[in-house]
C-alpha positions in Angstrom: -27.4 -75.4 -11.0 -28.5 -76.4 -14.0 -27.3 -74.5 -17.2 -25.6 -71.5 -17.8 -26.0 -69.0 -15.0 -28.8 -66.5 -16.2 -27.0 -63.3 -15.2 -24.3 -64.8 -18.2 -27.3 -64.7 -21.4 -27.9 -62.0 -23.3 -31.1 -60.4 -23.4 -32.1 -62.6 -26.4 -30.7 -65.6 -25.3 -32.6 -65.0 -21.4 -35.8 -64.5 -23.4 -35.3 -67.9 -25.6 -34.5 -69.4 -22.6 -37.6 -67.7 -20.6 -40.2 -68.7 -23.5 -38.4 -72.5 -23.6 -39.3 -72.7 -19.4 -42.3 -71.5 -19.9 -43.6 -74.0 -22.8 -42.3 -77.0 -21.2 -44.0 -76.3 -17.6 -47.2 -77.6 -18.0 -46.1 -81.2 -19.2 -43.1 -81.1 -16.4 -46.5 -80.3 -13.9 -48.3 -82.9 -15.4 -45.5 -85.8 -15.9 -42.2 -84.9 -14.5 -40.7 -86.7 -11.6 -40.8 -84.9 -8.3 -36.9 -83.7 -8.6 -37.6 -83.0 -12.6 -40.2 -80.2 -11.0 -37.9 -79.4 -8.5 -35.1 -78.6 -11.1 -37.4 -77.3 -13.0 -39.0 -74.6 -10.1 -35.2 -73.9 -9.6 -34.4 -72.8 -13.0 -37.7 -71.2 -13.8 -36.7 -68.4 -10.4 -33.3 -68.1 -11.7 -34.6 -67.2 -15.2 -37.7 -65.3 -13.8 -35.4 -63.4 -11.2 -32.9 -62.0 -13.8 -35.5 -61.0 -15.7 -37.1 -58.9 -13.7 -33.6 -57.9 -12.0 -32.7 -56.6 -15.9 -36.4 -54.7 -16.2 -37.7 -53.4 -13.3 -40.1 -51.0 -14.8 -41.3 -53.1 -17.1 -45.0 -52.7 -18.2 -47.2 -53.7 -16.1 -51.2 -54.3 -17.9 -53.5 -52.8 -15.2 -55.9 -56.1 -15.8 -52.7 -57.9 -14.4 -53.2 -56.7 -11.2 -55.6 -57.4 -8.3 -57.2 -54.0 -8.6 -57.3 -54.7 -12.4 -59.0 -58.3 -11.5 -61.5 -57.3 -9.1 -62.6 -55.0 -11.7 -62.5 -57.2 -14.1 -64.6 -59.3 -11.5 -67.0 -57.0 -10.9 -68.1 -55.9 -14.5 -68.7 -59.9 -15.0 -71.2 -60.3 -11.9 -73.2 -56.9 -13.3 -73.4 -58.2 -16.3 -73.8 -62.1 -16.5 -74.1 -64.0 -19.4 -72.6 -60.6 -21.3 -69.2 -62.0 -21.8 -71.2 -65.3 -23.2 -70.9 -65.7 -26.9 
C-alpha cells in the first residue's frame, strides 16, 4: 500500500488527503501510466472506504440520487430549452 493506512489519519488529515485524490484524478485518467491509475484506483477505495466507514449517515442531497436524477430528468424534457440561458 501506498501511504499511511487511512484508518491511521485524523478526520482532517483523511479529508486533505480525500480532496488531494480527488484533484489529481483527472490528469492521472488522462496521463498516468496504467499502474499509476492502478495505484491510484487503490488509494482512492482506501481513502473513499474509511470515509464513509467514519460517516455513515452522512448527508445524502436528494438530486444525488437516481430518484433525485430522473427527476431532475424529467423536469428538463417538459421543459426544453428552460434551463438554457
Amino acid at each position: 500500500m501506498t501511504g499511511v493506512d487511512p484508518s491511521r489519519l485524523d478526520d482532517q488529515q483523511l479529508m486533505k488527503e480525500l480532496e488531494t485524490i480527488h484533484r489529481t484524478r483527472h490528469d492521472t485518467l488522462l496521463y498516468g501510466s496504467n499502474d499509476a491509475l492502478r495505484a491510484h484506483n487503490e488509494r482512492m477505495a482506501q481513502l473513499e472506504g474509511e470515509y464513509l466507514r467514519r460517516n455513515p449517515r452522512r448527508v445524502v442531497a436528494a438530486g444525488r440520487t437516481r430518484e433525485g436524477a430522473r427527476e431532475r430528468n424529467c423536469a428538463e424534457t417538459a421543459t426544453p430549452g428552460a434551463a438554457a440561458g
